[in-house]
C-alpha beads as a LAMMPS data file, in Angstrom:
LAMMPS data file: protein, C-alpha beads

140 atoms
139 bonds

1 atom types
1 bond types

-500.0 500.0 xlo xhi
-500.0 500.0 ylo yhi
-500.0 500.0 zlo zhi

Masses

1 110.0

Atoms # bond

1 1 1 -5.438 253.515 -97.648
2 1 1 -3.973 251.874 -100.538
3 1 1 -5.342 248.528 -102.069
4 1 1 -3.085 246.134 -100.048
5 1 1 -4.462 247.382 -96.671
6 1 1 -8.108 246.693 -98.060
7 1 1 -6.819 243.559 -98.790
8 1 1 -5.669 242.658 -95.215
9 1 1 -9.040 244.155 -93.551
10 1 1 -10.767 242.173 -96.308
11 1 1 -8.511 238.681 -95.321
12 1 1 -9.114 239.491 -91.422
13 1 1 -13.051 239.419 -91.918
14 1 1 -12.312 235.950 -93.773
15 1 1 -10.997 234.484 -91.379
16 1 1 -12.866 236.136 -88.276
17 1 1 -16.130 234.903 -90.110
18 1 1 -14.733 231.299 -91.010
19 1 1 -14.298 231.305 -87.190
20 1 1 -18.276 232.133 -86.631
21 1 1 -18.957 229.446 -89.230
22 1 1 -17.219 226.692 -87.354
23 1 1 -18.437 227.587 -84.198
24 1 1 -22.291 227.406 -85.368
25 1 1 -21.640 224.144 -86.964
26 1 1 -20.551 222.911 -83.700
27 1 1 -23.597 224.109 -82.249
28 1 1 -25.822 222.609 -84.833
29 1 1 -23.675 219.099 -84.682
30 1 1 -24.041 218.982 -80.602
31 1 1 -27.662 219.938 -80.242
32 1 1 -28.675 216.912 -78.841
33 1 1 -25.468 216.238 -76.925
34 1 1 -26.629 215.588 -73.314
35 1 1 -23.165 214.810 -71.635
36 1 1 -19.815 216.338 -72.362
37 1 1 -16.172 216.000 -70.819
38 1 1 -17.304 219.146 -68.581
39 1 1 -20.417 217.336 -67.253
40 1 1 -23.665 218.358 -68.267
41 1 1 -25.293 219.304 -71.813
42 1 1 -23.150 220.691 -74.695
43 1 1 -23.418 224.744 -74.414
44 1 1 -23.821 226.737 -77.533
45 1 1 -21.081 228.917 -78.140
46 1 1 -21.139 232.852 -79.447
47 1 1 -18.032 234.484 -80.883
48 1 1 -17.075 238.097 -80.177
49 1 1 -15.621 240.245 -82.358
50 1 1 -13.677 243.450 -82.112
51 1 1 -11.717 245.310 -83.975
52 1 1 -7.871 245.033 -84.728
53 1 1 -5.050 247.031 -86.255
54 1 1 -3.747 246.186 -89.875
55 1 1 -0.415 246.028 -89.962
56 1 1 1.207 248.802 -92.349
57 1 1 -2.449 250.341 -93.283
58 1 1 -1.820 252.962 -92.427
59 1 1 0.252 256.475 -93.182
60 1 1 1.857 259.011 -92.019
61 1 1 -0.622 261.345 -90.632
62 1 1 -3.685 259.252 -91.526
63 1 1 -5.530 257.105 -89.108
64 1 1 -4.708 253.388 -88.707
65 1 1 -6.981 251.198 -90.455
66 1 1 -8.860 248.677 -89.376
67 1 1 -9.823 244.645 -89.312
68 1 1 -11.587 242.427 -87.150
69 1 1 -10.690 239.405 -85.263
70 1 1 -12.100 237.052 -82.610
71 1 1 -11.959 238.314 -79.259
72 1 1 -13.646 235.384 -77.163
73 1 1 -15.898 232.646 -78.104
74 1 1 -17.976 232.350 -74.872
75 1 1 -20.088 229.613 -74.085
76 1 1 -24.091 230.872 -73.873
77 1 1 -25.557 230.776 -69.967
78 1 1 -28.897 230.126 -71.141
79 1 1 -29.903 227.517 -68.999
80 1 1 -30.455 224.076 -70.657
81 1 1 -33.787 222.339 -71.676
82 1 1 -35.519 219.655 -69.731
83 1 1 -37.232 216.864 -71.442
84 1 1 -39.119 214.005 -70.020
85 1 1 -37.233 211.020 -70.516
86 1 1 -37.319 208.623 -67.718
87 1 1 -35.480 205.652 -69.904
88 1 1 -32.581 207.830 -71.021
89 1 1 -29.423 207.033 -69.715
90 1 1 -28.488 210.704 -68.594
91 1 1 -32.379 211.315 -66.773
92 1 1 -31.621 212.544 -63.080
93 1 1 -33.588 211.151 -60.364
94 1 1 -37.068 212.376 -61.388
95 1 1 -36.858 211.064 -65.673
96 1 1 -35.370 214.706 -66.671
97 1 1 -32.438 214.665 -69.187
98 1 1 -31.044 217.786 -69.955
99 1 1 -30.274 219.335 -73.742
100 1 1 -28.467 222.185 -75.166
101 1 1 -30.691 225.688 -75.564
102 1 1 -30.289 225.465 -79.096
103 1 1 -32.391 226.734 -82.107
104 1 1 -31.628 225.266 -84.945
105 1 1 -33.201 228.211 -87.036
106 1 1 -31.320 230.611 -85.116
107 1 1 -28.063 228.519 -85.692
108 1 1 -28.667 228.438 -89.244
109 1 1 -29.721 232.424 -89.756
110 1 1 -26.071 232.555 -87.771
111 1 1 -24.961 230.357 -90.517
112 1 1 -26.379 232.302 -93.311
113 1 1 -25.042 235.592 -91.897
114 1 1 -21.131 233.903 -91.484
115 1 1 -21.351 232.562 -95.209
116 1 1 -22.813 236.264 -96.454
117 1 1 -20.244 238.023 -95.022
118 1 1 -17.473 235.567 -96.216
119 1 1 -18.642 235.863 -99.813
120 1 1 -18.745 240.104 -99.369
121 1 1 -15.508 240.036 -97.820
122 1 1 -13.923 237.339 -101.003
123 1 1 -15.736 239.637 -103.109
124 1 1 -13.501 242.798 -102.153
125 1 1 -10.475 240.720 -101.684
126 1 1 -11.151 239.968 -105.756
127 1 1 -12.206 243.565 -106.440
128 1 1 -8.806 244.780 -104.889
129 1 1 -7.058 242.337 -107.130
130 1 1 -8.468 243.041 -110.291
131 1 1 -7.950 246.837 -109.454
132 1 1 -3.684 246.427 -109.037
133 1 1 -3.727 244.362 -112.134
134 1 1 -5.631 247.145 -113.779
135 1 1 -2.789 249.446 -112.174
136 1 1 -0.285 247.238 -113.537
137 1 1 -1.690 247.448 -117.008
138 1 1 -1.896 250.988 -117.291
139 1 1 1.597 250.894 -115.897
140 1 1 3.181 248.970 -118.885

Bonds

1 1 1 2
2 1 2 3
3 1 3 4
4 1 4 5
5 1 5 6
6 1 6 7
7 1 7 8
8 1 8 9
9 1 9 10
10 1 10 11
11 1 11 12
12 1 12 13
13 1 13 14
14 1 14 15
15 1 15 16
16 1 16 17
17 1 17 18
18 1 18 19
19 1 19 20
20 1 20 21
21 1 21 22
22 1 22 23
23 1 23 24
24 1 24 25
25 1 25 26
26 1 26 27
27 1 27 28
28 1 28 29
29 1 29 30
30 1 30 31
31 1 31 32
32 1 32 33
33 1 33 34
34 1 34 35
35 1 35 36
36 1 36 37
37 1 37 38
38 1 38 39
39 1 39 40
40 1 40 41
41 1 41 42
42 1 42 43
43 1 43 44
44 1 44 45
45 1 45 46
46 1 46 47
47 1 47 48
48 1 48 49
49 1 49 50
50 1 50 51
51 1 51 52
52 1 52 53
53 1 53 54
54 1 54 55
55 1 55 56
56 1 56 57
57 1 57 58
58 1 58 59
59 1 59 60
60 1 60 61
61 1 61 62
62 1 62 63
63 1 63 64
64 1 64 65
65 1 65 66
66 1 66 67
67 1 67 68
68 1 68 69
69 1 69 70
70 1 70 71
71 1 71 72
72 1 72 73
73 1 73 74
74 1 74 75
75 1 75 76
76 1 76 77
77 1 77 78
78 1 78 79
79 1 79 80
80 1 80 81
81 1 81 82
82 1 82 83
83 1 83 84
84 1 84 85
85 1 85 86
86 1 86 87
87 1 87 88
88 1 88 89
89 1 89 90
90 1 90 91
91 1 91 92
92 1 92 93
93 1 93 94
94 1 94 95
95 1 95 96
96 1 96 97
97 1 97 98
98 1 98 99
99 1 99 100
100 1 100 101
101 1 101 102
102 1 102 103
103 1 103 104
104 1 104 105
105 1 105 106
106 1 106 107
107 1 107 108
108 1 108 109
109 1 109 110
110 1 110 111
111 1 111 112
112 1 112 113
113 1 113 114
114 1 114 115
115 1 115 116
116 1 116 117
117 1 117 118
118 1 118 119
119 1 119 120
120 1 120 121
121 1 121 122
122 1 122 123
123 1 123 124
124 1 124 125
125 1 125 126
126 1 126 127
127 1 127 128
128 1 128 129
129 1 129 130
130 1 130 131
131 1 131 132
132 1 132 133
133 1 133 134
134 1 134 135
135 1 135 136
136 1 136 137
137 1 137 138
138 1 138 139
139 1 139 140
């Protein structure tokens, strides 16, 4: 693999976890949303990745490298959380209103894990570039 391909696998895991990050942040922003254009509580979302072909990785007789993209970002089945509210405007007939299954620690380790992996992945996408200017260098 030469140092442009580990830049593309590098740039697809960028933007595949920029993706994730979004996504939580929706979650977190609609964890108290009780009616949507759908009907019915906000539902958290999950991405899925999987992995993709880099175009011109790879060589002649070598294997094709690598990235990742997003494959789906489902919405989560877990059934929603009742709450006692009799005066809220979205309570059904016996006072329950019904809220996202959200947990806003589990959003945010979610969070933390995007971010991490954004910063590893910018860290090899600088690596790689400091490496072909070193190439160039020696080059001159």
């Amino acid at each position: 693999m030469n140092l442009f391909g580990v830049m593309q696998i590098s740039s697809s895991g960028l933007t595949a976890e920029r993706i994730r990050a979004e996504v939580v942040t929706a979650n977190m922003a609609n964890a108290e949303t009780t009616r949507t254009p759908e009907g019915g509580p906000y539902r958290r979302k999950q991405v899925v990745f999987e992995t993709s072909p880099v175009s011109g990785a790879g060589s002649a007789g070598l294997s094709v490298q690598r990235g990742v993209r997003v494959a789906a970002v489902l919405a989560d089945e877990t059934e929603p959380l009742q709450r006692f509210e009799p005066g809220h405007p979205d309570a059904d007939s016996q006072g329950f209103v019904s809220y996202p299954a959200i947990n806003p620690i589990e959003e945010m380790v979610d969070l933390m894990g995007a971010v991490r992996a954004y910063q590893l992945n910018s860290s090899a996408v600088t690596a790689s570039k400091q490496m072909i200017q070193q190439s160039i260098d020696i080059l001159k």
